[in-house]
C-alpha positions as CSV (number, residue, x, y, z in Angstrom):
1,X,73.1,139.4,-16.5
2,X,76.2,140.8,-17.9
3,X,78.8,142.1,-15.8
4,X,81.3,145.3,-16.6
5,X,84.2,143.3,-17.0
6,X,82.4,140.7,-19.9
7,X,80.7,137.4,-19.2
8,X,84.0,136.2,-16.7
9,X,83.0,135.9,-13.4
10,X,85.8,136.3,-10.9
11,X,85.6,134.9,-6.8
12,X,88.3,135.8,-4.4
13,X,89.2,133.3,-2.0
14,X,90.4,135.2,1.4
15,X,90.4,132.4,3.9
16,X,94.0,133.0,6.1
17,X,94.8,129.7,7.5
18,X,92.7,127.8,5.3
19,X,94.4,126.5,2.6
20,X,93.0,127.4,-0.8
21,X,94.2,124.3,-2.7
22,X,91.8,122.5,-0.2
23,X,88.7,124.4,-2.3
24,X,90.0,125.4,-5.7
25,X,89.3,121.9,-7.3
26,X,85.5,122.0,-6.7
27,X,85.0,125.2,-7.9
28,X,86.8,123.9,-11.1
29,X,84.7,121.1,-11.0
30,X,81.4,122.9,-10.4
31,X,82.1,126.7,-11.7
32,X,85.0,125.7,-14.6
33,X,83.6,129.4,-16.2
34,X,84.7,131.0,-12.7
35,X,88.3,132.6,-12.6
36,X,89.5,132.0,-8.8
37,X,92.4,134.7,-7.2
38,X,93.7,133.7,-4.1
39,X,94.5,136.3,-1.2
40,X,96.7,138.8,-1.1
41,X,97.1,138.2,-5.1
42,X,93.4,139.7,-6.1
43,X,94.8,141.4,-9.6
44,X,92.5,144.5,-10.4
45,X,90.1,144.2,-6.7
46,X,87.5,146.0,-9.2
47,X,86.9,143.0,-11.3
48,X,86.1,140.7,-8.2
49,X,82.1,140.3,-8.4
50,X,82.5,137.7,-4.9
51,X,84.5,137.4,-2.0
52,X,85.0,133.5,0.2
53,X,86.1,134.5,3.4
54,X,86.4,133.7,7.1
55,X,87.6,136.1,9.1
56,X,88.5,138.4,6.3
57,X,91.8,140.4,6.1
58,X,91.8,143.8,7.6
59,X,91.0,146.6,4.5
60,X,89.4,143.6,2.0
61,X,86.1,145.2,1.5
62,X,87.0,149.0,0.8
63,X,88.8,147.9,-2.0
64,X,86.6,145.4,-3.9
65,X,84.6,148.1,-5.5
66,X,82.9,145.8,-8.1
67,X,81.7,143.2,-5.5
68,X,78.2,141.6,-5.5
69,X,77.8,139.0,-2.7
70,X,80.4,137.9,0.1
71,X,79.8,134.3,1.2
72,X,81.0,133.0,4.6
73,X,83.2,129.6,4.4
74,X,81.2,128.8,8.3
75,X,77.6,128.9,9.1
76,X,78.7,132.0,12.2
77,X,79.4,135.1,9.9
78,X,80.2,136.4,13.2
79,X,83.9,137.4,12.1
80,X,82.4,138.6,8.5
81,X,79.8,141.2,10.3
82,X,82.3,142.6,12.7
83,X,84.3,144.4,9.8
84,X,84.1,148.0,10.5
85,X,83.9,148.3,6.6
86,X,81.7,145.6,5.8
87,X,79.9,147.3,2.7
88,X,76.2,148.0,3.7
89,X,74.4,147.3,0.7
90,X,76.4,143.7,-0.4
91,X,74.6,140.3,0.8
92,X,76.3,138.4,2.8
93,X,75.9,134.5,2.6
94,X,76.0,132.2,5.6
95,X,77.2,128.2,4.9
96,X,75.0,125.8,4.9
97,X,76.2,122.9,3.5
98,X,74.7,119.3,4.6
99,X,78.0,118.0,5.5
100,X,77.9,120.9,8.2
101,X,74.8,119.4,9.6
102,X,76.1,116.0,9.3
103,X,79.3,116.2,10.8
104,X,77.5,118.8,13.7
105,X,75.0,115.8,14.3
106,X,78.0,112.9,14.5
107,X,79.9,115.1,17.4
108,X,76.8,116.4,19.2
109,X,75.4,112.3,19.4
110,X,79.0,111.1,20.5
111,X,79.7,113.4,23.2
112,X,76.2,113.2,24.2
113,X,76.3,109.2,24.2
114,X,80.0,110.1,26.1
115,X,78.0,111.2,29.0
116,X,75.1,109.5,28.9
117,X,76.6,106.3,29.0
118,X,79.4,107.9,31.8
119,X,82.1,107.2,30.1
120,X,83.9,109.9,32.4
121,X,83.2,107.5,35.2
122,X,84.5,104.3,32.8
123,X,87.7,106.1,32.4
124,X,88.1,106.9,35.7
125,X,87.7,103.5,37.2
126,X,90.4,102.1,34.6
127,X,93.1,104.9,36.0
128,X,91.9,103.6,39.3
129,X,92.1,99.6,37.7
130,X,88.4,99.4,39.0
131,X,86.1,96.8,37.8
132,X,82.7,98.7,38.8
133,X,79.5,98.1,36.0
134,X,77.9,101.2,35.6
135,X,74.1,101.4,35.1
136,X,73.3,104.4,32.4
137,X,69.4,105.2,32.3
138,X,67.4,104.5,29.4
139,X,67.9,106.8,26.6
140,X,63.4,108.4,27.2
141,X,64.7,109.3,30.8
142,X,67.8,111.3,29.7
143,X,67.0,114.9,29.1
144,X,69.0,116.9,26.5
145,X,68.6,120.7,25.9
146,X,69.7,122.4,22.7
147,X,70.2,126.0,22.4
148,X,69.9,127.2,18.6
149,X,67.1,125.7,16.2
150,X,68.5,126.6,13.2
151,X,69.7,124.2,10.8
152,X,72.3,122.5,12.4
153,X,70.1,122.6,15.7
154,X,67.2,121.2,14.2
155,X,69.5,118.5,12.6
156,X,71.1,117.1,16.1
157,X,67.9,117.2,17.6
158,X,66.3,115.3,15.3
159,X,68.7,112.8,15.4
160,X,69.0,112.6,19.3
161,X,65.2,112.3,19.2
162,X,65.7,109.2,16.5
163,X,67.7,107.3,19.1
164,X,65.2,107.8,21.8
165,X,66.5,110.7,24.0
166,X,63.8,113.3,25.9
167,X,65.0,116.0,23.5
168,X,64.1,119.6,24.5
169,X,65.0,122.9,22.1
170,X,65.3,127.0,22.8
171,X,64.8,129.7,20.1
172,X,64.9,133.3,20.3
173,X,61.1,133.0,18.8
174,X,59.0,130.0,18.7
175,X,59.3,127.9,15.7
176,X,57.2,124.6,15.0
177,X,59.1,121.3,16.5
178,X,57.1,118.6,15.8
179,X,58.1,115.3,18.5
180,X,59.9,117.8,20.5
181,X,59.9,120.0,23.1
182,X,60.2,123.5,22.7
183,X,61.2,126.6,24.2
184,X,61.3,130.2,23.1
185,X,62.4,133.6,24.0
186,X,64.6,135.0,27.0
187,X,62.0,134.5,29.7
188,X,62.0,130.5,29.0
189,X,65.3,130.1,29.8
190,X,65.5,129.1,33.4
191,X,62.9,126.5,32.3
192,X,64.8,125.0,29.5
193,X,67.8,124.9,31.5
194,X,66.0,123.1,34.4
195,X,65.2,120.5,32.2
196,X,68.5,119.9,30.8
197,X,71.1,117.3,32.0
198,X,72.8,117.6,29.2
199,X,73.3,120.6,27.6
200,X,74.3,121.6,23.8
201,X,74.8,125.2,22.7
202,X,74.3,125.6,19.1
203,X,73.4,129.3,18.7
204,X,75.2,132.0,16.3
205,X,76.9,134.5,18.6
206,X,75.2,137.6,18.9
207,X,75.1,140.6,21.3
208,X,71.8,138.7,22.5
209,X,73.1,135.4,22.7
210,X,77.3,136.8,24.3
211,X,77.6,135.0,27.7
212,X,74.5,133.0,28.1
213,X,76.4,130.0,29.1
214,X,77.0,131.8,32.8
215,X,76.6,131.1,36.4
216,X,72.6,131.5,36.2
217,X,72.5,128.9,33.8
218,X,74.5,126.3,35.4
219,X,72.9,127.3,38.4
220,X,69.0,126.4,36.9
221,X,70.4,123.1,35.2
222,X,69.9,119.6,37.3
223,X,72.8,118.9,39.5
224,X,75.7,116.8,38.1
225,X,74.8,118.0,34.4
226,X,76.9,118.6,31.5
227,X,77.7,121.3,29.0
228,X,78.9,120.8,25.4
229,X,79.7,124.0,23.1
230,X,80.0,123.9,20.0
231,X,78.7,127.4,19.4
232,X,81.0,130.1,19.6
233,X,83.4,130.5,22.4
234,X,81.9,134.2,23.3
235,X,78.6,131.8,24.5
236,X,80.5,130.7,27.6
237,X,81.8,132.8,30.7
238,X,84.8,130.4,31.3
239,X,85.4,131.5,35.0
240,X,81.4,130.3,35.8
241,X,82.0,127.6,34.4
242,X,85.2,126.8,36.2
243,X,83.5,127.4,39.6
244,X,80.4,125.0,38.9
245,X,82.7,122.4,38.0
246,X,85.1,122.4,41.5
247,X,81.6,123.2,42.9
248,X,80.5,119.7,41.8
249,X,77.0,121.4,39.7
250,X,78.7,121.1,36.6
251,X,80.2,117.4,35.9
252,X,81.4,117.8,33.0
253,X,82.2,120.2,29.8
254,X,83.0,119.8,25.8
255,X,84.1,122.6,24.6
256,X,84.9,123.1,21.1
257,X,85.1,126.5,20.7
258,X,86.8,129.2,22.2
259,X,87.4,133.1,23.5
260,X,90.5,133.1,22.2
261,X,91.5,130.3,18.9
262,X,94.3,128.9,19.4
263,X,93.5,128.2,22.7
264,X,96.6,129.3,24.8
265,X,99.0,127.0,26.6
266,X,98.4,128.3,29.8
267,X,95.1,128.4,29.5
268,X,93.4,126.1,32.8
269,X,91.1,124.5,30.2
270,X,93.7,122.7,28.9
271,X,94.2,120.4,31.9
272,X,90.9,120.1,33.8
273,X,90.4,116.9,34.7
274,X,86.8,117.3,33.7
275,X,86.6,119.3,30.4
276,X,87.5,117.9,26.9
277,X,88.9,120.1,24.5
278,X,88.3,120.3,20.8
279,X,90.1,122.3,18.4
280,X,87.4,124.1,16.8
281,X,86.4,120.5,14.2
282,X,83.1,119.7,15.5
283,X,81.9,120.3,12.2
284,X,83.8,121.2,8.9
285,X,82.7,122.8,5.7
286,X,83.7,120.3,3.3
287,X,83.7,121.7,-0.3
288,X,82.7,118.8,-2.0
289,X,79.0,119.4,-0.7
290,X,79.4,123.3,-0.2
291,X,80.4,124.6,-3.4
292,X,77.5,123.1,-5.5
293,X,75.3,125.4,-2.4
294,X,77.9,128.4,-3.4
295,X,77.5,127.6,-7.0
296,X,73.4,128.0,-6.7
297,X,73.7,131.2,-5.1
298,X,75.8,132.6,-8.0
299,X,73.9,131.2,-10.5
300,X,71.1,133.1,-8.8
301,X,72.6,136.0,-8.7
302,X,73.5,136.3,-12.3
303,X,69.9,135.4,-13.1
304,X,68.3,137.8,-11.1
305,X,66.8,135.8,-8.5
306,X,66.4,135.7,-4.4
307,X,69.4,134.5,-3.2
308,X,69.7,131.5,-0.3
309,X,70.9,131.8,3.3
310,X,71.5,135.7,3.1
311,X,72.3,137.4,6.2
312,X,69.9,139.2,8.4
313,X,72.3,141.7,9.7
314,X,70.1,143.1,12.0
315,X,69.6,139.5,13.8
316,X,73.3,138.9,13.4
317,X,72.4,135.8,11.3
């Protein structure tokens, strides 16, 4: 397919805060026919056939008339949908990259193994010099809950299931999950969440999905459970979860993600004895593995075909 501007191909890379030079040398390794321009310095916006973003700068899209597909450096496209003048009629291409799933799967095992094998409790007794065994039940008998099937859902699941956990799932619809235990839809809620000592929020943020992490929810879990959200930080009401944790029905939170990124200095979160915080690394696109996944989709495109991992705007994912 030949574009207006000749057989160059030209991606935008408008990523503020993430350094380009992390990126550019895979897509000179992988695309070496691809001209890259780096935000704000976009030359002629008209010759720009794709856009790399997350959370795109204010007035981008208006101006890239010539644009063909906008691809999301992070699986949430969140930030990317949100734009008042997101063009209607442009794909937009959510990450998945199987380092994402990887690295989603190494933090979601070790904080779950954190509190399975109450390492809380461990640390505790050290501050307190207090030589006190702990016995941690077997892995079949611990119950974890993951809300969000998707890819990186499926992916933690499967590998908590591998190690032996009692490994339960929630989806807006019912998919298959073979050797698991499934939920599905709004109305299976309370019983997913009754099940679930250990809880892991996964989802993409959507107007469905805002606040589900709330009072009611820590309310329906076990007593003593934990919480670990590596969502979006728009998943949790903070002040519910505040109050189950002095209220003793929450034990313990990991929250990598956040209302408001940095997370402030004042912010309570920050020194609760019994929340860890995580600066938003749970899982990181690494480009080594996600360009070649970019590099399909533009291939694609050029030749015509269905592209991978588009958007369903409607579903907010």
């Amino acid at each position: 397919m030949s574009l207006d501007h000749g057989d160059r191909r030209v991606l935008l890379y408008a990523c503020p805060g993430v350094p380009a030079e992390i990126w550019t040398p895979d897509f000179a390794r992988v695309l070496p026919e691809l001209e890259i321009r780096i935000w704000p310095e976009i030359g002629d916006p008209a010759e720009i056939d794709y856009a790399f973003v997350w959370h795109p700068p204010a007035g981008l899209f208006p101006r890239l008339t010539g644009l063909r597909v906008i691809f999301s450096l992070g699986a949430g496209v969140e930030s990317v949908l949100a734009d008042p003048e997101l063009p209607p009629d442009i794909p937009v291409i959510r990450m998945v990259d199987p380092s994402l799933a990887q690295g989603m799967a190494e933090f979601v095992l070790m904080q779950v193994l954190h509190y399975h094998r109450r390492m809380p409790e461990v640390a505790a007794n050290q501050r307190a010099r207090l030589w006190q065994p702990l016995r941690p039940p077997v892995a079949q008998d611990r119950r974890v809950g993951i809300l969000g099937f998707g890819q990186l859902g499926a992916h933690c699941a499967e590998t908590l299931a591998r190690l032996g956990f009692d490994v339960a799932v929630w989806s807006r619809t019912p998919r298959p999950a073979p050797g698991l235990t499934s939920f599905a839809g709004r109305d299976a809620l309370p019983a997913f969440f009754a099940r679930s000592e250990i809880l892991v929020c996964l989802l993409p943020l959507t107007p469905d999905t805002a606040g589900i992490l709330d009072a009611a929810a820590f309310a329906a879990m076990p007593h003593g459970g934990f919480v670990i959200n590596a969502g979006r930080g728009g998943h949790l009401v903070e002040a519910d979860l505040l109050a189950a944790l002095d209220q003793g029905r929450i034990a313990g939170a990991t929250l990598d993600v956040f209302n408001v990124e940095p997370l402030p200095a004042d912010h309570p979160f920050w020194v609760h004895d019994r929340i860890t915080v995580v600066p938003h690394i749970a899982a990181l696109t690494q480009p080594r593995t996600a360009v070649p996944v970019i590099a399909e989709n533009i291939r694609r495109d050029q030749s015509g075909l269905p592209l991978l991992h588009a958007v369903d705007r409607a579903r907010g994912y």
